[in-house]
C-alpha positions in Angstrom: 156.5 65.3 93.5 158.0 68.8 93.8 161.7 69.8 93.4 161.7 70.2 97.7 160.3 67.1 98.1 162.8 65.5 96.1 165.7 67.8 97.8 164.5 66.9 100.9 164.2 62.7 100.3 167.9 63.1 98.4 169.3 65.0 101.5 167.3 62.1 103.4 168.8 59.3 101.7 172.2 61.1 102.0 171.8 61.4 105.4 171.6 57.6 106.1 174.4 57.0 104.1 176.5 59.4 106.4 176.6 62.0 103.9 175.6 66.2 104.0 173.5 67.5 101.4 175.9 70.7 101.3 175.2 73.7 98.9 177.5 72.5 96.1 175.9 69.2 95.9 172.0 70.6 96.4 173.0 72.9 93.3 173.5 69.6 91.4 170.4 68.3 92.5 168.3 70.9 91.5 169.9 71.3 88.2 169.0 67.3 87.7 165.8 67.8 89.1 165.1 71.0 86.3 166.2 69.2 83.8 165.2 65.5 84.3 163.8 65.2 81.0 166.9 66.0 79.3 169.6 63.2 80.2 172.4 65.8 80.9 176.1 65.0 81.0 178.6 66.1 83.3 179.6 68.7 81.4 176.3 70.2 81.1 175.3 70.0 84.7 178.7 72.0 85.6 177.5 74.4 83.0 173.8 74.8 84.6 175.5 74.4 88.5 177.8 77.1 87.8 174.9 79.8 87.2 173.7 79.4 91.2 177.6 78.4 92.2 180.1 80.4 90.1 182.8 78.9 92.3 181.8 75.5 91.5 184.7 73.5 90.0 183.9 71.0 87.5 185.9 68.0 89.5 182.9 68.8 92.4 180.0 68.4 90.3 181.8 64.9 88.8 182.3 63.7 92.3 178.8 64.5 93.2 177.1 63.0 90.6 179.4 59.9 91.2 178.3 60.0 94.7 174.6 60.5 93.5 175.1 57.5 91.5 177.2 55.0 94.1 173.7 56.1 96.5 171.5 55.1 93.5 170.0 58.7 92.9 171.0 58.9 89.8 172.0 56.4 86.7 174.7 56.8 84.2 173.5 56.0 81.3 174.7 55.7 77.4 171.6 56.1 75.2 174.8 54.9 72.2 176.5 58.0 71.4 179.4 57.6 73.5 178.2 60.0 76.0 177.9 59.1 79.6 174.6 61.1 80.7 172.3 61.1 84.4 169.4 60.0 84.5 167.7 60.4 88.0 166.1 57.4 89.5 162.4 57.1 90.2 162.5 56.5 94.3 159.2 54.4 94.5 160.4 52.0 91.5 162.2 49.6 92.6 164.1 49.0 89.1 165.7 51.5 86.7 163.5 52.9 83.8 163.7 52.0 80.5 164.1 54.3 77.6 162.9 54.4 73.6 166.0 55.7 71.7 165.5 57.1 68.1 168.7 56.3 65.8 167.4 59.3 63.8 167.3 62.3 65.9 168.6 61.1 69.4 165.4 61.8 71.2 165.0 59.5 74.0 161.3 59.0 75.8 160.9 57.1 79.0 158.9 54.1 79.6 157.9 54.4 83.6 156.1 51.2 83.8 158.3 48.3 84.8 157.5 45.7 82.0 160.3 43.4 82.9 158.8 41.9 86.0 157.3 38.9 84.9 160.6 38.3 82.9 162.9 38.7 86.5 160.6 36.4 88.4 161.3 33.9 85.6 164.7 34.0 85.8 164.7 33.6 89.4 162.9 30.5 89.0 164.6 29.2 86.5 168.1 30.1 87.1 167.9 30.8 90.8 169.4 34.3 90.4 168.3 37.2 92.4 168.0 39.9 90.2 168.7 43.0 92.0 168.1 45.6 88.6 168.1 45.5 85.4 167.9 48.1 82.4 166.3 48.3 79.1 166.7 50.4 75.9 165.0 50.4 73.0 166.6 51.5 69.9 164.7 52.0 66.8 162.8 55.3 64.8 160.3 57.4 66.9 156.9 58.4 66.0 157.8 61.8 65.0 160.6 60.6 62.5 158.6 58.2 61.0 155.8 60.4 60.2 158.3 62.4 58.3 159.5 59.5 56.7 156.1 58.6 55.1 155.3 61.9 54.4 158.2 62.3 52.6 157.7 59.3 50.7 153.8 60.2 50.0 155.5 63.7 48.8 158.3 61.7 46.9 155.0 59.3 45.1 152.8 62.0 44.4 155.6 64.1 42.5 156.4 60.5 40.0 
C-alpha cells in the first residue's frame, strides 16, 4: 500500500473515532510511514516531524503518537533496551506482529505471518478466554551475526 493510502485509512480511522487528521499529526504519520522499518522513538519522530513542521513542539508529536496508539495505529514497543519505540500496525492483521531481536547488534526483523493462531484458539478452548491480541519477540543472534561468529572462529582455527 502507498504512503496516501495509508494517510488516507489513518485519517479514516481517525475520523470514526471523532478525531481530525490535522497537519501536525499527518507530519507524524508520514514520518512513521517513511520510516516503518526502523522502530523510531519519540524522540526521533520529533526530530524527522520537525523538518516538514519547524513549529512542531515535541509534547505534540508525544500526544499524537499516544493518540495513534490508544486508536491502535501504532504499537509501543520495547525490543529490551529500555527504549519505548512505534511500531505501526498492519490494518488487515488482526493481531500485532512479532519481531526477531538480535542481543548482538539490536537489529530487529519482522515476522508478518501470524503464527500464534492455532495457540489463541487453544486457549480459548481451554481456558475460555477471549484473546483480543497478543505479542511475540524473539530474542536470540541473527543470521548476519552468526555468520561472523563462525567465520571468526574458522579465522580463529585456521591461524592455531
Amino acid at each position: 500500500m502507498m504512503i496516501t493510502e495509508h494517510i488516507e485509512e489513518i485519517k479514516r480511522q481517525l475520523t470514526a473515532k471523532g478525531y481530525k487528521l490535522t497537519s501536525q499529526r499527518e507530519a507524524t504519520v508520514r514520518v512513521l510511514l517513511e520510516n516503518e522499518e526502523n522502530h523510531l522513538t519519540t524522540e526521533e519522530v520529533y526530530m524527522l516531524v520537525k523538518n516538514t513542521c519547524p513549529d512542531i513542539g515535541i509534547a505534540t508529536v508525544y500526544r499524537t503518537l499516544e493518540l495513534l496508539k490508544e486508536l491502535h495505529v501504532v504499537e509501543k514497543v520495547n525490543f529490551g533496551d529500555g527504549v519505548a519505540r512505534f511500531d505501526l500496525r498492519f490494518l488487515n492483521q488482526p493481531h500485532f506482529h512479532h519481531h526477531l531481536i538480535c542481543t548482538e547488534c539490536g537489529s530487529v526483523q519482522e515476522i508478518l505471518e501470524d503464527w500464534l493462531m492455532p495457540m489463541e484458539k487453544r486457549v480459548e478452548h481451554e481456558f475460555g478466554f477471549t484473546v483480543t491480541d497478543h505479542r511475540l519477540d524473539f530474542q536470540g543472534v541473527c543470521k548476519s551475526c552468526n555468520d561472523k561468529a563462525a567465520s571468526n572462529k574458522d579465522k580463529c582455527q585456521a591461524v592455531s
